[in-house]
C-alpha positions in Angstrom: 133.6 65.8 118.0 134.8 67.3 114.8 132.2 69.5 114.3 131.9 70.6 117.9 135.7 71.0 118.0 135.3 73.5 114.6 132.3 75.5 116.2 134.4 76.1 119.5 137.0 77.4 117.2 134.4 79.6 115.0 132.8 80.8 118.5 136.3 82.0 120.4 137.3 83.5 117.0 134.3 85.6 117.2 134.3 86.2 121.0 137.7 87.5 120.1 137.1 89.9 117.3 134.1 91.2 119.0 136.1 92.1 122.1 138.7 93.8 119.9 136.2 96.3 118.2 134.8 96.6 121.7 138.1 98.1 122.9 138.8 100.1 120.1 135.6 101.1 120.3 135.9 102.0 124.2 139.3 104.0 123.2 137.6 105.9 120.3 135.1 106.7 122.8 137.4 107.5 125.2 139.3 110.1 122.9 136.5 111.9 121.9 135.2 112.6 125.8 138.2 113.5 126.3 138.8 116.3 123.3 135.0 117.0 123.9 136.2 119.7 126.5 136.9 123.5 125.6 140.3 123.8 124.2 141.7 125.9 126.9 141.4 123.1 129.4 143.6 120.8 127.0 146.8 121.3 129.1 145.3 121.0 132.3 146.6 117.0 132.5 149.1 114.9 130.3 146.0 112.5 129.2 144.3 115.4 127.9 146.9 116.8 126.1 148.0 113.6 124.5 145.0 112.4 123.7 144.0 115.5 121.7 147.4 115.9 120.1 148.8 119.0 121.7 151.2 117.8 123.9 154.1 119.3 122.1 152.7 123.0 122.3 151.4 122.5 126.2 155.2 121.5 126.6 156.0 124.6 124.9 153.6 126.9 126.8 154.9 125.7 130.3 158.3 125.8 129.3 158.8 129.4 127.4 161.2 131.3 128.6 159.8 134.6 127.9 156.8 135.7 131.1 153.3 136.1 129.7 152.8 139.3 128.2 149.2 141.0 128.7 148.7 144.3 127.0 146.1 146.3 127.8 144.3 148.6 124.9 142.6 152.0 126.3 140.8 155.2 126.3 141.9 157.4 129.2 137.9 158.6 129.4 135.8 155.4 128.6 134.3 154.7 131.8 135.0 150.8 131.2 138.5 151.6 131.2 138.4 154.1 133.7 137.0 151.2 136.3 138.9 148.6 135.0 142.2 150.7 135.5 141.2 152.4 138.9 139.9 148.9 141.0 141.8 146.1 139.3 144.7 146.5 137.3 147.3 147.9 139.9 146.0 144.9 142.5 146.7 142.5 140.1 149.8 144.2 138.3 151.6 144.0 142.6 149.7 140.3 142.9 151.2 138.8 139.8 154.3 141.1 139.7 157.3 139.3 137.9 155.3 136.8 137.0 153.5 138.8 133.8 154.9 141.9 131.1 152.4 144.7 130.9 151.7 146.7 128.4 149.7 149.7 128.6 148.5 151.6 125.1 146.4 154.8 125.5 144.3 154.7 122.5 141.5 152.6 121.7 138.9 154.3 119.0 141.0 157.2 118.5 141.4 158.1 114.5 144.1 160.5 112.8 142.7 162.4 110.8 143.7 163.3 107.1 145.5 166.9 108.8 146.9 164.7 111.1 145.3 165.9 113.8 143.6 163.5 116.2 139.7 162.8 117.3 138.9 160.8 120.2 135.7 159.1 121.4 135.0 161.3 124.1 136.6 164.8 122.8 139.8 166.5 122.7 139.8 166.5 127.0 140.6 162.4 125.9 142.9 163.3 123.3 145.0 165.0 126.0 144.7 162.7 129.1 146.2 159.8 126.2 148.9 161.7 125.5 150.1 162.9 129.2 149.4 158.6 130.0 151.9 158.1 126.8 154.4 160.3 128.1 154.3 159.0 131.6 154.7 155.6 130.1 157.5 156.5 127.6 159.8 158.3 130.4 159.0 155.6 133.5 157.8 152.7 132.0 154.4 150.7 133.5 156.3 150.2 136.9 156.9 153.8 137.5 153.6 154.9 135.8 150.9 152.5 136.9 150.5 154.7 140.1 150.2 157.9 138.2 147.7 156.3 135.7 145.5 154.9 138.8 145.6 158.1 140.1 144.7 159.6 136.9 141.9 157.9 135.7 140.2 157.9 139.3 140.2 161.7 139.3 139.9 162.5 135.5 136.2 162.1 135.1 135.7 165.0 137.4 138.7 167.0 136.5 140.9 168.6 133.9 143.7 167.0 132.6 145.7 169.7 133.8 144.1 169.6 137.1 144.4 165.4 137.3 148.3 166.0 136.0 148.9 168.4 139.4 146.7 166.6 141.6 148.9 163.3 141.1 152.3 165.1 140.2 153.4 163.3 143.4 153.5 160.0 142.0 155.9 161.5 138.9 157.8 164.5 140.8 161.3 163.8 139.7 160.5 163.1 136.3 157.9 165.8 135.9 159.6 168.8 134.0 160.7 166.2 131.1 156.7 164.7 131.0 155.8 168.2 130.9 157.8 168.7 127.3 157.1 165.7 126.3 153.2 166.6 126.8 153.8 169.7 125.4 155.7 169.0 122.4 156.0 167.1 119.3 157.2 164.2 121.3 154.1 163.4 123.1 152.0 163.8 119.5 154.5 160.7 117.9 153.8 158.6 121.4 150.2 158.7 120.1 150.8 157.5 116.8 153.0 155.1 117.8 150.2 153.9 119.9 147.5 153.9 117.1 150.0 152.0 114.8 150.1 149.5 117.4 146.5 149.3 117.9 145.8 149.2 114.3 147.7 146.6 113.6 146.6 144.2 116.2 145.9 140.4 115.0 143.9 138.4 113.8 140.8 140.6 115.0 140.4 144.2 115.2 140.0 146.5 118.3 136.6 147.2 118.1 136.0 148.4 122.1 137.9 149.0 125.1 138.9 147.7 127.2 140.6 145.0 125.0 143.5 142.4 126.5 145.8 141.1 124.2 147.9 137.6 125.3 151.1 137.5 124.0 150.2 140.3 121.1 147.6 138.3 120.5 144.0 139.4 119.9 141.1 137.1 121.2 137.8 137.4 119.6 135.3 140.2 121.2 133.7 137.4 123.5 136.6 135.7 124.5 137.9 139.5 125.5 135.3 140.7 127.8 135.9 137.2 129.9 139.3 138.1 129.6 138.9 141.5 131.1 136.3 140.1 133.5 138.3 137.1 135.2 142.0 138.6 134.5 143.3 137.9 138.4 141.9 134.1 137.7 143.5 133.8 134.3 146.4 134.8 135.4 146.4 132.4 138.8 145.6 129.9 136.0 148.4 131.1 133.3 151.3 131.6 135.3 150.8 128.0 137.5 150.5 126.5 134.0 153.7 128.0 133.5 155.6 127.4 136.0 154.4 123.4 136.8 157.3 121.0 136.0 
C-alpha cells in the first residue's frame, strides 16, 4: 500500500508538471500567433496590443491630441501626381475634412543648382507651375488652394502655366493680384526653396519619386508609400476611427 500510495504521489506530481508546461506552452503559443500579424494591425484589439507589448503607444496613438497630419510631396507635371491630385485628393481632403492636416509641397525631384537657379524633372514649364502652386498655398493655405490646384493640374498638361493660372483665376480672384507678385517676384523663388528644404530633409528615407505621403512628417519606405498613395481614402477610414475609438 506504501508503494502504491508513493507511485500515486510520483504519477499526480508528474500529471501536474506536465500540464503546467502544457499551458505555458499553449500561452507561448498563443503570443506568438498573436504578434505573428503585420504590425500595423497591432492596435486593432486590446489582446493584440498587450500581447505584443505596445499597448502604451496604441493608447498614445488613439488619444493624441494633435489630428493626423498627411503631407503630400509633388511635381506640378508628373503625370502620377497630376492624377493623383485631379481624381482623389480633393474627394478625400471634403470626406475626411477636420479629421486630417494637409500638407501640400510642390517639389519632388527638383535640384538648385550651384547659380541658384532651379531644374525640374519635366522643364522650366514645371519649374513655374511649382512656384504659382507655392504661392497659392502660402497666401490661402490648402483650404483656399486645393480648388485652384485641382483645377490646375487637370488643365496643365495641355496648357501654359499662364494660360492654366487665367483659366482657374476664379477659384483665387480676390487674392489674385498678391499671387501674381508673389509669382513674379523674389517671394515666390524663397517658397521654392523652402519647399526643397523640406523635402530634403524628410526622414528616415529619402524622396526618391512622387507622389510620396508622409504620416506625421514621417517617411515610409518606397513600398509602404505607393500603398499609401494607392489606399489613402481607406487608411484614412482606418486612421482616424483608430483615433477617435474610446
Amino acid at each position: 500500500m506504501l508503494l502504491q500510495g508513493f507511485y500515486s504521489v510520483l504519477f499526480l506530481g508528474f500529471f501536474t508538471a506536465t500540464s503546467q508546461q502544457q499551458m505555458s506552452h499553449s500561452s507561448q503559443s498563443h503570443h506568438q500567433q498573436l504578434c505573428d500579424i503585420p504590425p500595423d494591425l497591432w492596435c486593432d484589439s486590446p489582446q493584440a496590443a498587450q500581447q505584443c507589448g505596445v499597448q502604451r503607444q496604441c493608447e498614445q496613438f488613439k488619444n493624441r491630441r494633435q489630428p493626423l497630419k498627411i503631407s503630400l510631396i509633388y511635381e506640378a507635371l508628373c503625370p502620377y501626381c497630376q492624377k493623383f491630385i485631379a481624381n482623389q485628393l480633393g474627394t478625400v481632403y471634403n470626406q475626411f475634412r477636420g479629421q486630417f492636416e494637409l500638407e501640400l509641397i510642390p517639389w519632388g525631384n527638383s535640384r538648385i543648382l550651384r547659380d541658384g537657379s532651379f531644374s525640374c524633372n519635366h522643364g522650366k514649364k514645371e519649374c513655374d507651375a511649382n512656384r504659382i502652386q507655392s504661392c497659392v498655398l502660402d497666401i490661402l493655405k490648402v483650404k483656399g488652394a486645393l480648388p485652384f490646384i485641382v483645377c490646375f493640374e487637370r488643365l496643365i498638361t495641355h496648357s501654359t502655366v499662364e494660360s492654366g493660372l487665367q483659366q482657374c483665376s476664379a477659384f483665387i480672384r480676390a487674392q489674385y493680384r498678391q499671387i501674381r507678385q508673389c509669382y513674379d517676384g523674389e517671394h515666390g523663388i524663397r517658397l521654392q526653396r523652402i519647399a526643397a528644404q523640406k523635402t530634403l530633409n524628410t526622414r528616415p528615407h529619402e524622396i526618391v519619386e512622387v507622389p510620396y505621403l508622409l504620416i506625421n512628417d514621417y517617411t515610409p519606405s518606397v513600398d509602404n508609400n505607393n500603398l499609401n498613395v494607392m489606399l489613402l481614402p481607406q487608411l484614412l477610414n482606418k486612421w482616424t476611427k483608430t483615433h477617435h475609438k474610446k
